[in-house]
Each structure stands twice: as C-alpha cells, then as structure tokens.
C-alpha positions in Angstrom: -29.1 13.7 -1.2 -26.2 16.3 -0.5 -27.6 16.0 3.3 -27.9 12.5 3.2 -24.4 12.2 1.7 -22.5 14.1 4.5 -24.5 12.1 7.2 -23.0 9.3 5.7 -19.9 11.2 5.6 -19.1 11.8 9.2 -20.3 8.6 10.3 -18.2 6.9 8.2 -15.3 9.2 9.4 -16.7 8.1 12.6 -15.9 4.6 12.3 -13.0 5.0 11.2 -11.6 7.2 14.3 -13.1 5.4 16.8 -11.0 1.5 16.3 -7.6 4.5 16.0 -8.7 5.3 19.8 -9.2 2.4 21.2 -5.4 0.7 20.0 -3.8 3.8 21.2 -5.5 3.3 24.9 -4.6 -0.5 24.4 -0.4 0.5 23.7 -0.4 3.0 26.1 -2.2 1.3 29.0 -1.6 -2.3 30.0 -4.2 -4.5 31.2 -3.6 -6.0 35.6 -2.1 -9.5 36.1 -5.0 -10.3 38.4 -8.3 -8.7 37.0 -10.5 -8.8 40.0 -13.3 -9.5 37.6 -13.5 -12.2 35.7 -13.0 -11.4 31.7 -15.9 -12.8 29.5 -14.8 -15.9 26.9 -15.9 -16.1 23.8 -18.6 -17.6 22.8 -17.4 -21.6 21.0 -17.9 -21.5 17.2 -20.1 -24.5 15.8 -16.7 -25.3 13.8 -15.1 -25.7 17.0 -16.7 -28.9 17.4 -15.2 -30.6 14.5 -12.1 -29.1 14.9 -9.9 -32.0 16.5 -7.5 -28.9 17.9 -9.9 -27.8 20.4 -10.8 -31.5 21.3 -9.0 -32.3 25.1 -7.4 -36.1 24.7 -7.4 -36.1 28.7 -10.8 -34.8 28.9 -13.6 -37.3 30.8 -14.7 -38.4 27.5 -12.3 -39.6 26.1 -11.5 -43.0 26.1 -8.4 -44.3 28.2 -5.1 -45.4 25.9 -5.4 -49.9 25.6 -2.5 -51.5 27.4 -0.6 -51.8 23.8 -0.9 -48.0 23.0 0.4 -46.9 26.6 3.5 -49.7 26.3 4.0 -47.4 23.0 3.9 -44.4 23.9 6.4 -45.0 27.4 8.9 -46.5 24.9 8.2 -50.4 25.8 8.1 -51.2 22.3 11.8 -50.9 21.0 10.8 -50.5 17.8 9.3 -47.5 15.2 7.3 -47.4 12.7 9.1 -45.1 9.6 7.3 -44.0 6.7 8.4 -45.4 3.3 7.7 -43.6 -0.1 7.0 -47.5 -1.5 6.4 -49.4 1.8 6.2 -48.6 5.8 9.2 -50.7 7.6 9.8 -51.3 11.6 13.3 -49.4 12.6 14.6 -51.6 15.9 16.3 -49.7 18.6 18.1 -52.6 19.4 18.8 -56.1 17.7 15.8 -57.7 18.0 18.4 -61.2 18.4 18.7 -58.9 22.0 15.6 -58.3 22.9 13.8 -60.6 25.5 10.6 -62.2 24.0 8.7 -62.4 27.5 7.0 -60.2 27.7 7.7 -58.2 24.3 6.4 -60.9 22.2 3.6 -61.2 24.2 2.8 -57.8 24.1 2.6 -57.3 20.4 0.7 -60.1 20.3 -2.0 -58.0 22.6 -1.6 -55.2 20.3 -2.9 -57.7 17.5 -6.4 -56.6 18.3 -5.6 -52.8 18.0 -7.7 -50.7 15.4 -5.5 -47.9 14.7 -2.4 -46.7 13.1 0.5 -47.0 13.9 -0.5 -49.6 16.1 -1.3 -51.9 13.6 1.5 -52.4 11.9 3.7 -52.2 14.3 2.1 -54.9 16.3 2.5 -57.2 13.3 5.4 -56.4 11.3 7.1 -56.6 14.9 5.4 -59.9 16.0 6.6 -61.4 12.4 10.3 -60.1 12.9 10.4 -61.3 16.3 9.7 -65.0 15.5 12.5 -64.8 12.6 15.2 -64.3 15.1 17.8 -66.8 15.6 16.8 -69.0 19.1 13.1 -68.1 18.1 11.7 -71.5 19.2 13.3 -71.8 22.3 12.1 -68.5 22.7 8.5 -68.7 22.0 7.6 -72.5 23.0 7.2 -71.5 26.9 5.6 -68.3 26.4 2.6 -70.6 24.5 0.2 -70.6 27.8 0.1 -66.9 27.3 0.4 -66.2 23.5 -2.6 -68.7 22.7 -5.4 -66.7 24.8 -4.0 -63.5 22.9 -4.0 -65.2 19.8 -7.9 -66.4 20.5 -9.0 -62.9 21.3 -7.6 -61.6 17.9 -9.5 -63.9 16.4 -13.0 -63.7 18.0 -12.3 -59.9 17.2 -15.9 -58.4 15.2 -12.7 -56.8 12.9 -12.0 -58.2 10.3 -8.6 -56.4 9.9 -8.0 -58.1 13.3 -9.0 -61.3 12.8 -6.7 -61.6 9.6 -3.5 -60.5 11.8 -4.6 -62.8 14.1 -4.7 -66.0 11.5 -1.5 -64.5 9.9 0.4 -64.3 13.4 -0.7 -68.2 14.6 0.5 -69.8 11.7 4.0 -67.6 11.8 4.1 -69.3 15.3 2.9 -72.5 14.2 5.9 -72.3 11.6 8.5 -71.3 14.6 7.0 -73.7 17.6 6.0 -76.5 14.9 4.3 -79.5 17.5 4.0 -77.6 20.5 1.1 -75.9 19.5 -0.6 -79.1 19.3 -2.5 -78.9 22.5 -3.3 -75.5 22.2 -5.2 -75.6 18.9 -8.5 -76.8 20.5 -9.0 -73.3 22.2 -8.7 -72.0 18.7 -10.7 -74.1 16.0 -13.5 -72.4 17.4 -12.9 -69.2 16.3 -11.9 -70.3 13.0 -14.9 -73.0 12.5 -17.2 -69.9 12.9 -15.2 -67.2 10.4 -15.3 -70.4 8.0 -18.5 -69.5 7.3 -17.4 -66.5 5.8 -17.1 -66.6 2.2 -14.3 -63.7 2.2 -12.3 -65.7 4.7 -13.0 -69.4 3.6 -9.9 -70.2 1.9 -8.0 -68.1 3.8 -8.4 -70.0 6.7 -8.5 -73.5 5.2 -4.8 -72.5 3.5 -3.8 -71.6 7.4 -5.4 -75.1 8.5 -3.2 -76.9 6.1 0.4 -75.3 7.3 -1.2 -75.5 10.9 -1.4 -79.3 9.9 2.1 -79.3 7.9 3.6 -78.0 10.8 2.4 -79.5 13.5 2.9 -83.2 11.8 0.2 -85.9 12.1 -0.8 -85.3 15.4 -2.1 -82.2 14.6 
C-alpha cells in the first residue's frame, strides 16, 4: 500500500505540474495571425441543437421574413409595440391623423394573417387605430379593391387566431366605409359560410353579419 500510495503520489503531483507548463508556454508565446494549418473545431454538443444562439437566421434553412415582417423591421410601420405591466399599447411615431393610409393601411391589413409576436398585435391594434382617425372614410373607401382580397385571405386562413382578426378588422371597416362595402361582401360570405359551421365561431360570426348588415343598410 505504502508503494502503491506514492505511485499515486507522483502522478498526482504529475497532473498537477503539467496544466502549470502548458499556461506559462501559452503567456509567454503567442499563437501566428495566419496558421498555415488549419486549427481543429470542436466537435457540436447535442445541446447545441436546441440552443436557438447557435441557430443562423440567414442560414439556407431558414425561412425568408413575409412581406409584413420586412416592412417592420425597415421601419415602414410607424408604429411600436411597448410592453404594458396591465396591457400591450401601439406607440405612433407620428400622428396617425398624418400618416397616409395607401399603402399603410393596406399593409397591416397583410400583416393580419401573421402568426407571430409582435406582429400580431401590431397589425391589429394598428389597423383598428387607423380607421378611428378623423377623414377615415374618405380614406379607406378607395383603397376597398385592395383591402377586400387582404381581408379574404385572413379569413380563409387554417388559423384560427387569424381568422378572428380577420372578422374583427371587416366589420371595423364596415363601421368606417358603411355602404361601400356592399359589393365587396360577395367575395367574402364564403369564407364566413364555411367557418359558420364551426361551433366555436358560430355566433361570432352571425353578431359580425348583423353590424355588416346594420352598416351597410338594406341593401346589404
């Protein structure tokens, strides 16, 4: 055991010198700028996978930013989304009074169908706030030919977060354009005959029928 016990001994001593050598030759000697061989990488940890860090946004994998989420992040939407303790509230950059509705309202129309924060909100709250500017309806009435076909894609959406923004946003601009929207509500009473049959949506939709109707006056 005594024998045993100083084997033990100096190889532990061993250890220990040796990690003592090798920082000393690291301070005192400095690696080249240009290594003419190449060094060798470490190999990836299985953790690395699920690490979101070592995950490359631009990589060829990754799915390209919608048209909404690039208008974002270049600053085409003059509004921000700021964190409340108690609720989440759009800051403007500008008045929105100021703020031309082609193509902004438009555009957060688009971003209707978007899945993830902060796009969400910020499409809606900002489509909402929008249409309660003073000169809304002169506003929005010609922009109709391209808001409806928006409005119809939001609400074929599989989503069903999407497709309630969708029905919430047309009867906000039902309420602003009144009439107008007449002729545009064939192109989408099909994509609310179909969610009718949805039990969870039912009287949603029929309570978005009647303002559509209430709105739009007997003709509608």
């Amino acid at each position: 055991f005594a024998v045993l016990g100083s084997n033990v001994l100096r190889m532990s001593s061993g250890i220990q010198i040796k990690p003592k050598t090798a920082v000393q030759k690291s301070k005192t000697s400095s690696p080249l700028p240009c290594s003419p061989e190449p060094a060798i990488k470490p190999q990836p940890k299985p953790s690395d996978k699920l690490n979101p860090k070592t995950i490359d946004p631009f990589g060829a994998h990754s799915r390209p930013p919608s048209a909404f989420a690039a208008i974002y992040a270049k600053g085409g939407i003059p509004c921000r989304l700021v964190h409340g303790s108690v609720k989440h509230r759009l800051q403007w950059e500008c008045l929105p009074e100021t703020v031309p509705f082609d193509p902004l309202l438009v555009t957060l129309a688009e971003g209707l169908r978007e899945t993830k924060h902060p796009y969400t909100f910020v499409s809606k709250e900002g489509f909402k706030e929008l249409l309660m500017v003073e000169g809304a309806t002169e506003k929005a009435i010609p922009l109709l030919p391209r808001l409806v076909p928006v409005l119809k894609a939001a609400l074929a959406h599989s989503d069903d977060e999407v497709f309630g923004r969708g029905l919430d946003a047309l009867v906000q601009l039902s309420a602003v354009v009144g009439p107008s929207l007449n002729d545009h509500l064939k192109h989408l009473l099909t994509s609310l005959s179909r969610r009718l049959m949805d039990k969870k949506f039912r009287e949603k939709i029929t309570v978005a029928l009647q303002k559509l109707e209430q709105y739009g006056g007997k003709v509608s």
